[in-house]
N, C-alpha and C positions, 0 to 999 in steps of 0.2 A: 157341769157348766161352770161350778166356781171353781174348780181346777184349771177349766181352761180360762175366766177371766185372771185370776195370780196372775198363771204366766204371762198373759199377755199385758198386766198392768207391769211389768218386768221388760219383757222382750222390745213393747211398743219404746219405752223412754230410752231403750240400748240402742233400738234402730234410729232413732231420733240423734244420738253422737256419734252412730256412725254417719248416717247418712252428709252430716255436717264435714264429716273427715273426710269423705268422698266429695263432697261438693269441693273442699277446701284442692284437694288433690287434683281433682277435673280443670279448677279454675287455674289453678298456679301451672299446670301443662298449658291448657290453653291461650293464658295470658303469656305463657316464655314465649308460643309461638306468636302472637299475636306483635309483643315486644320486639318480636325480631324481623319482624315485617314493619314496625316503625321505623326501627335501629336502619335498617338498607332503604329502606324511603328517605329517610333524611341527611342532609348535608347542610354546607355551612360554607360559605361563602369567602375567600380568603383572598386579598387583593395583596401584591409585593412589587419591591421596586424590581427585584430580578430573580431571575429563576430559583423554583427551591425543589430540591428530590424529597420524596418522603420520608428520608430517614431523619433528612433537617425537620421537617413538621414533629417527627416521632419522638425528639430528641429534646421540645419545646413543652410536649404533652402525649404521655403515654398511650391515653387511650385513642389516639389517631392512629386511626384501620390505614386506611387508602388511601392517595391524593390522585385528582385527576384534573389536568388541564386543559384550559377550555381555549377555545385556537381563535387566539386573537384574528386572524385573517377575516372570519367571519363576521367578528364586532366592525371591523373598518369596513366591510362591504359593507354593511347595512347604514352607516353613519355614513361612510363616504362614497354615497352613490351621484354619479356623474361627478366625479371631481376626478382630473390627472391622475395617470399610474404613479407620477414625481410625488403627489401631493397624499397620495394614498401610504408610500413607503414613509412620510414624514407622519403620518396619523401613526402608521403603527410602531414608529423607534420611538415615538412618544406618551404609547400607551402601558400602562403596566401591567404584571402578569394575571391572568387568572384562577383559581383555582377551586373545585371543586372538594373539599374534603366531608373523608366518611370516618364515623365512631365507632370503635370495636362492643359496645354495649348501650343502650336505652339510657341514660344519666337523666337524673333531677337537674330541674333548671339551677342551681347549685352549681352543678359540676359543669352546668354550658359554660356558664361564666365563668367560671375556672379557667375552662381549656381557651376561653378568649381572651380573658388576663395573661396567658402564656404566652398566646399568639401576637399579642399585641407589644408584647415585650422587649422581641426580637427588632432589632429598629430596619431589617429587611422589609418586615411588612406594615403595611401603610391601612390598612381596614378590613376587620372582620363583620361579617355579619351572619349572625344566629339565625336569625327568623323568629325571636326569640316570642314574641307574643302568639304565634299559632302554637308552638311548641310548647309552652307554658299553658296555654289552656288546654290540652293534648292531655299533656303530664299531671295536671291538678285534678281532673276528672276522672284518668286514671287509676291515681293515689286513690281516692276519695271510695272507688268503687269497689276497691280491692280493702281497704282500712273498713268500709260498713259491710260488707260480706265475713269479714275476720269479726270484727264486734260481735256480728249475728249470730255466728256460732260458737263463740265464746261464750255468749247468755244464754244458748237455747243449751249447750252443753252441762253448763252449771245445772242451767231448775230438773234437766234431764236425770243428773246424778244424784239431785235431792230426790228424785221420785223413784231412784234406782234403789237408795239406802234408804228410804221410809217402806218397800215394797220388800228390802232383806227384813228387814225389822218387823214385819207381818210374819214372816215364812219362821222367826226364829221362835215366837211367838206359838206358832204353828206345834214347831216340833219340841217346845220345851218341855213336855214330861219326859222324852224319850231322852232328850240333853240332860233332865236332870236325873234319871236313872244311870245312864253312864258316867255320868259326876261320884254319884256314890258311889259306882263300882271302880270309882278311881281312874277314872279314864283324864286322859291330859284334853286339855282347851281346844286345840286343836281337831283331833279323834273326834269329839263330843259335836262340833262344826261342820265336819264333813259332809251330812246330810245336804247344810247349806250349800256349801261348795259344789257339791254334785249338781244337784239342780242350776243352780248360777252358771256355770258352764254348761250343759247342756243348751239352756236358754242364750247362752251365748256365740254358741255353733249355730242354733236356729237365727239369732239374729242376723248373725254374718250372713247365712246363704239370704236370705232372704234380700238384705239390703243388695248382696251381688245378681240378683235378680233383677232388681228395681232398675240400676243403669246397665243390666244385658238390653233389657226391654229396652232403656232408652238409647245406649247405641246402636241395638239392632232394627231395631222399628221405628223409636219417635223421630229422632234427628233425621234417619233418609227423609221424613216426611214433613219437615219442621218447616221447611222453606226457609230457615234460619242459616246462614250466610256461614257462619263462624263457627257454627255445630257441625254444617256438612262439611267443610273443608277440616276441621281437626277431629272426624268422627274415631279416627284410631286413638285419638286423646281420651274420652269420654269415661273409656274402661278399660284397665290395663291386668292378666291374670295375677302380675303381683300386689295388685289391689286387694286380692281377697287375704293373703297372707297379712297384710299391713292391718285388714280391717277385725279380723280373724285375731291379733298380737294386742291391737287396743281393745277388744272386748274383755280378751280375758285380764288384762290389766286392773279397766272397769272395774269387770265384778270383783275381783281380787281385793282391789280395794276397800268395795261397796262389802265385804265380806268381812274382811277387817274392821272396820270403822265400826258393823255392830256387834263382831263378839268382842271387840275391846273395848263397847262402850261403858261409861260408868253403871250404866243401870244394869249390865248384864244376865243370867237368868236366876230368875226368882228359886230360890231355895225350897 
């Protein structure tokens, strides 16, 4: 029984930075798609004295995708209903161009006002407009949700890694008369470690599957069932098989570390 609580005071705080790194991995897939579905929802309103092709927009600011114009005929019907077909052609040699333009990427409200600082420059065009206040509260909640999910597993990782190397620091404990028999027989620091190592890796195979477990179960079971909008539509985001290799490469890093920091700590093993 205290065999199996070690390991799992060991395994538990390793699946605890993984899990962190999978959530982190799940969200940044699902947020690019998410992002990209804002990115082609949104446009930007672009008024000129005369006609402009996209390459003149492209030419003004980079990240302009697409221009598509919006057909003035339609703006004078609605404006100029029951008025002369004479008085309708004067509406619209009088009207100026319009145009609907789209971003090659999701920009910070920053970068809107950037590409409308460009827009505005050119003295063809007569007014932009962003939409700039839904988009900036769009963008700022965002940021915000993506910056406290990064914070959250940055501290849960740290106290995780404290409880990784205080749980080496038991095991080395564990096995020091054996470390300090092979010391005398002249065994190198390393050699002497092994024991550690062994077990640390193992327990870091077990954490991996384990935590590839946790979101099989949730891409294959909970999300069909979540009624959550954004889970079923990105469910091939949730788990990806090269997850288990990413998650599998930071473990052993982990303990690598957490294996290091206590045989080269100052205290090392008692004589």
């Amino acid at each position: 029984m205290k065999f199996i609580k070690n390991h799992l005071m060991f395994i538990l705080p390793l699946m605890a930075i993984l899990l962190g790194i999978e959530f982190y991995l799940v969200f940044d897939r699902t947020t690019n798609s998410y992002e990209k579905g804002l990115k082609e929802g949104y446009s930007m309103l672009v008024v000129t004295k005369k006609p402009m092709k996209l390459s003149m927009f492209q030419a003004l600011n980079r990240h302009i995708s697409s221009s598509e114009k919006i057909k003035r005929e339609n703006i004078v019907s609605e404006i100029a209903k029951g008025v002369s077909k004479n008085s309708n052609k004067e509406i619209l040699a009088a009207l100026p161009y319009f145009y609907n333009v789209r971003l090659d990427s999701y920009l910070s409200t920053s970068g809107l006002e950037k590409i409308k600082t460009d827009l505005e420059k050119d003295k063809n065009v007569k007014k932009v407009e962003t939409f700039g206040s839904s988009y900036s509260s769009s963008y700022r909640l965002f940021s915000f949700i993506k910056f406290t999910l990064k914070l959250f597993i940055v501290f849960m990782g740290v106290v995780s890694l404290f409880l990784i190397i205080k749980q080496m620091e038991i095991w080395k404990y564990a096995h020091k008369e054996r470390m300090q028999v092979m010391e005398i027989f002249g065994a190198p620091l390393m050699l002497r470690s092994g024991v550690l190592f062994r077990v640390a890796i193992v327990d870091a195979f077990l954490a991996t599957l384990l935590t590839a477990a946790i979101f099989l179960y949730i891409k294959f079971q909970w999300a069909a069932n979540s009624g959550i909008d954004i889970m079923m539509q990105n469910k091939t985001e949730l788990f990806k098989m090269t997850d288990i290799a990413i998650l599998l490469v930071s473990a052993l890093f982990i303990v690598i570390i957490a294996v290091y920091s206590v045989v080269f700590s100052s205290k090392g093993v008692e004589e």
